[in-house]
C-alpha positions in Angstrom: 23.0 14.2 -14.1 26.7 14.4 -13.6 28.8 11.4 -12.3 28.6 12.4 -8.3 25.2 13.0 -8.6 25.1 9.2 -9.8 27.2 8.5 -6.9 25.0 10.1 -4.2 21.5 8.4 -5.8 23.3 4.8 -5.5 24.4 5.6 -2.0 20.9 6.6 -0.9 19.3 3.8 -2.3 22.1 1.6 -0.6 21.2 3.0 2.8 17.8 2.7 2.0 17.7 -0.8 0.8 20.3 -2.0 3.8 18.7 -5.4 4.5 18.5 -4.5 8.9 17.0 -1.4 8.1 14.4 -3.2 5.4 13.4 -6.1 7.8 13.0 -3.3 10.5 10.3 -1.5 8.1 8.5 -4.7 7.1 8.1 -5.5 11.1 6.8 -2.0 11.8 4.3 -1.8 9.1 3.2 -5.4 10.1 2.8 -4.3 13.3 1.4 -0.7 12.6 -0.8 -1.0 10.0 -3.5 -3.4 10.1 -3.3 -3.1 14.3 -4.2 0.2 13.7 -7.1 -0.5 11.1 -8.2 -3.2 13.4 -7.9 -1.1 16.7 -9.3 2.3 14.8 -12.3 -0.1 13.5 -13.0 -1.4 17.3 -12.6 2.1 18.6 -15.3 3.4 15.8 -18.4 0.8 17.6 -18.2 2.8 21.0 -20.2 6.0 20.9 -18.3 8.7 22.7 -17.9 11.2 20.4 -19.9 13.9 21.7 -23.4 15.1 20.6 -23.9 15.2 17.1 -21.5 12.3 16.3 -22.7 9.8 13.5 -21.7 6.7 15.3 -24.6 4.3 14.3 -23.3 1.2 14.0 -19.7 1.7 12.4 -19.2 -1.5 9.4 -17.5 -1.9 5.9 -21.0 -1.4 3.9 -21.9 1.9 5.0 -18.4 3.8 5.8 -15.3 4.4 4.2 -12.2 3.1 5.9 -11.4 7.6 5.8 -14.7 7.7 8.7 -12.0 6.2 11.1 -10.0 9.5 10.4 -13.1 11.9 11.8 -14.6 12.9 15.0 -17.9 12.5 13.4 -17.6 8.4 13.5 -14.8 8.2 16.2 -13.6 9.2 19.4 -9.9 8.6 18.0 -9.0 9.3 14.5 -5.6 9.0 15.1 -5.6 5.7 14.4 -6.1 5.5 11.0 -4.3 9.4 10.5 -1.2 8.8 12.3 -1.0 5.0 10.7 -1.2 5.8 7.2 1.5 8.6 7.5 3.9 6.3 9.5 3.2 3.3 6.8 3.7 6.0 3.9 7.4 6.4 4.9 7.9 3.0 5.9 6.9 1.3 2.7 9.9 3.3 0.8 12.8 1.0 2.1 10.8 -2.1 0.8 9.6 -1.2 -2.3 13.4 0.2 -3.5 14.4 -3.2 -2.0 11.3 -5.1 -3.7 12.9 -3.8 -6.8 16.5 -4.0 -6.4 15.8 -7.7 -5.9 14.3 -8.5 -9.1 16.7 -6.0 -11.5 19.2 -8.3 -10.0 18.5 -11.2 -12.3 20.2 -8.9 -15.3 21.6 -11.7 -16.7 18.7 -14.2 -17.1 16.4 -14.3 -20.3 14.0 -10.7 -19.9 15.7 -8.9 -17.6 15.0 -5.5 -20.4 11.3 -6.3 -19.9 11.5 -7.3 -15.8 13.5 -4.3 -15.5 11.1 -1.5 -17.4 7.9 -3.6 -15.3 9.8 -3.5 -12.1 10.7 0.5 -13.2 6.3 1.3 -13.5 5.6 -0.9 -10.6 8.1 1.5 -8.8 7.0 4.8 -9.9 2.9 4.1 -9.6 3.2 2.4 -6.2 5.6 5.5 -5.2 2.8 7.8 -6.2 0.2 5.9 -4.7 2.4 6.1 -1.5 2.1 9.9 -2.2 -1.9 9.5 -1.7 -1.6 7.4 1.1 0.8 9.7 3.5 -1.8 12.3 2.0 -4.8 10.6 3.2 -3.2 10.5 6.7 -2.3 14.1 7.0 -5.6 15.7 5.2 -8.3 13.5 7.1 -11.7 13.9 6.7 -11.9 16.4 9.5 -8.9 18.5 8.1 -9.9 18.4 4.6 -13.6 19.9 5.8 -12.0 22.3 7.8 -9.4 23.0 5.0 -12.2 23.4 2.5 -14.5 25.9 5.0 -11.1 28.4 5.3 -8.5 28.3 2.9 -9.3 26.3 0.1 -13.4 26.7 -1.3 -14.0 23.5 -3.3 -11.1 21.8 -3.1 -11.6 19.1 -0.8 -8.0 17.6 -0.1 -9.3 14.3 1.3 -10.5 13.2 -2.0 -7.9 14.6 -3.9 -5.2 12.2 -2.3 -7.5 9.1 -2.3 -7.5 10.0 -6.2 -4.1 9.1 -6.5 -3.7 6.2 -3.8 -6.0 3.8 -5.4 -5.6 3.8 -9.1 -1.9 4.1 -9.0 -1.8 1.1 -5.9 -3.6 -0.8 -8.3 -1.4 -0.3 -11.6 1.5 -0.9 -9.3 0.0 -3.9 -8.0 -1.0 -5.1 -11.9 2.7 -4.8 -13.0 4.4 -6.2 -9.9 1.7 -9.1 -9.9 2.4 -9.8 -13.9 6.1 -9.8 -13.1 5.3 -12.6 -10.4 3.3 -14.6 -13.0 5.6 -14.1 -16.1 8.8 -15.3 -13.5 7.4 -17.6 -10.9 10.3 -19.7 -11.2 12.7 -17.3 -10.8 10.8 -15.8 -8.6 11.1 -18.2 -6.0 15.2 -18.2 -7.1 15.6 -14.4 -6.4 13.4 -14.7 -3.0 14.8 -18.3 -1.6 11.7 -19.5 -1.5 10.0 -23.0 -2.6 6.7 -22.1 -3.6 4.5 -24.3 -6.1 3.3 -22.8 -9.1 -0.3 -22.1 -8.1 0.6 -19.9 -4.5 2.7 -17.4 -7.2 0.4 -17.6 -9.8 -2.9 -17.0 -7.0 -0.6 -14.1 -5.5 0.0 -12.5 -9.2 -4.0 -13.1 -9.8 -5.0 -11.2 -6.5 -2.5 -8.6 -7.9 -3.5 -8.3 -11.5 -7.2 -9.2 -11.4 -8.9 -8.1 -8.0 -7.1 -5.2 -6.7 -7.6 -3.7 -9.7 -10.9 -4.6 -10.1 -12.3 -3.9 -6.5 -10.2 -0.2 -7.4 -12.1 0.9 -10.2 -15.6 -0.7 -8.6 -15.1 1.5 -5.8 -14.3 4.8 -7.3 -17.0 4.6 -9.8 -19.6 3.6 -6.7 -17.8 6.7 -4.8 -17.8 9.4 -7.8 -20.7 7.8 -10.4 -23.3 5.9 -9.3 -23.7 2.6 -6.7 -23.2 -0.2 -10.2 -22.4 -3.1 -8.4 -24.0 -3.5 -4.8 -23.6 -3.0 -1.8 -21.5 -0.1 -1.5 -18.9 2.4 -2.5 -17.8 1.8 1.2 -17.6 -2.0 0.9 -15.5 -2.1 -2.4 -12.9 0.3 -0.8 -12.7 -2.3 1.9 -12.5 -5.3 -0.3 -9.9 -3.3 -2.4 -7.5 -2.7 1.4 -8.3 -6.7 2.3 -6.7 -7.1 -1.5 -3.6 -5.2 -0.8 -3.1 -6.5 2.6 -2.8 -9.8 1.2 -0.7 -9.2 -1.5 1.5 -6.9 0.6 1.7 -9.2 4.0 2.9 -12.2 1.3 5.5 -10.1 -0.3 6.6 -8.9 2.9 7.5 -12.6 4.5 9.3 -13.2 0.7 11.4 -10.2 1.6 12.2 -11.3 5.0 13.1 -14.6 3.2 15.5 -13.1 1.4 16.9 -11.0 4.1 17.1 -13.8 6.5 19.4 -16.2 3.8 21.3 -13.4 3.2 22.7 -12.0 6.6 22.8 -15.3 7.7 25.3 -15.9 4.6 27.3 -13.1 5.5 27.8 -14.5 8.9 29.0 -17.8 7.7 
């Protein structure tokens, strides 16, 4: 890569990490996102689908947060379709600023390692971003219809959700192990003045459950139902995992944000 290639890569990721236009993204995936789960989920309960639709009681045990994406178990899939797509884009900004933030302790004891974490938390969560903006555009209805026309046995659907939650939940592991190896510093980089314990919790949820509810789910979903109730309901616990984890990141950001255009205008 020559040196004005260089040059045109740091200027992107400049515009892309511009504090206004990161706060902006945070606020619209706040208010996107789990509105639109929550909304899509209400939506699912009323039966006007039409004859034929399987609308018996919509809940997390017995359907996949994807059944909000199909006629079959809503009147509006949008929701969930048009959500996931926006959020996809959205989450760019704030993971490239995410990063830049901690790489910018270079000259504190392990930056080498914080850097080459922060570098895999990047690239996985990137991916799984990938699988998410794919979920959104191949929905359950697509993917079927996909599957019946121009692609026999490959249903698209699946193939995405394949690479949202593993690499979500690697990305989640190493951005969660940063937190717990630099919870001091942490709270330096991000302005905040967090006890020990809410980092440490945070990096646990991270490391340990999304992770966890991840793999539980997609061996329910692909193998056999191991651990109770449902494929279904571990795919929800894994979202409720990564909301929380997400939401908190997301008010450290704005933290940051806040201190430092309010710095600039001093």
């Amino acid at each position: 890569m020559g040196f004005k290639d260089s040059l045109n890569k740091e200027r992107i990721v400049d515009i892309l990490t511009n504090p206004k236009l990161v706060k902006r993204c945070i606020y619209l995936i706040i208010a996107v996102f789990p509105t639109s789960i929550l909304i899509g989920f209400l939506v699912a309960q009323f039966d006007l689908a039409g004859p034929g639709a399987d609308l018996a009681g919509f809940n997390i045990v017995d359907n996949f947060i994807s059944d909000m994406g199909s006629f079959r178990y809503t009147p509006v899939p949008k929701f969930l379709d048009d959500s996931c797509m926006i959020t996809a884009f959205l989450m760019i900004p704030c993971m490239l600023y995410i990063k830049k933030v901690i790489d910018s302790a270079d000259k504190e004891p392990g930056a080498r390692s914080r850097k080459i974490l922060s570098n895999i938390a990047f690239i996985t969560m990137f991916i799984g971003i990938i699988g998410l903006w794919g979920l959104g555009f191949f929905s359950e209805d697509v993917s079927m219809a996909l599957e019946s026309t121009v692609w026999p046995g490959f249903y698209s659907h699946s193939f995405f959700a394949f690479y949202l939650f593993p690499f979500i939940a690697i990305g989640g592991f190493f951005i969660g192990l940063v937190f717990i190896l630099n919870y001091s510093l942490i709270n330096e980089l991000f302005g905040l003045e967090l006890p020990k314990i809410i980092t440490v919790l945070l990096g646990f949820v991270m490391m340990v459950l999304t992770p966890l509810f991840s793999a539980i789910f997609l061996i329910n979903w692909q193998i056999t139902v191991i651990v109770p109730p449902s494929a279904p309901f571990w795919e929800w616990m894994f979202l409720f995992s990564v909301l929380i984890w997400l939401f908190a990141i997301s008010l450290f950001s704005l933290n940051k944000i806040r201190s430092d255009l309010a710095s600039k205008q001093i």
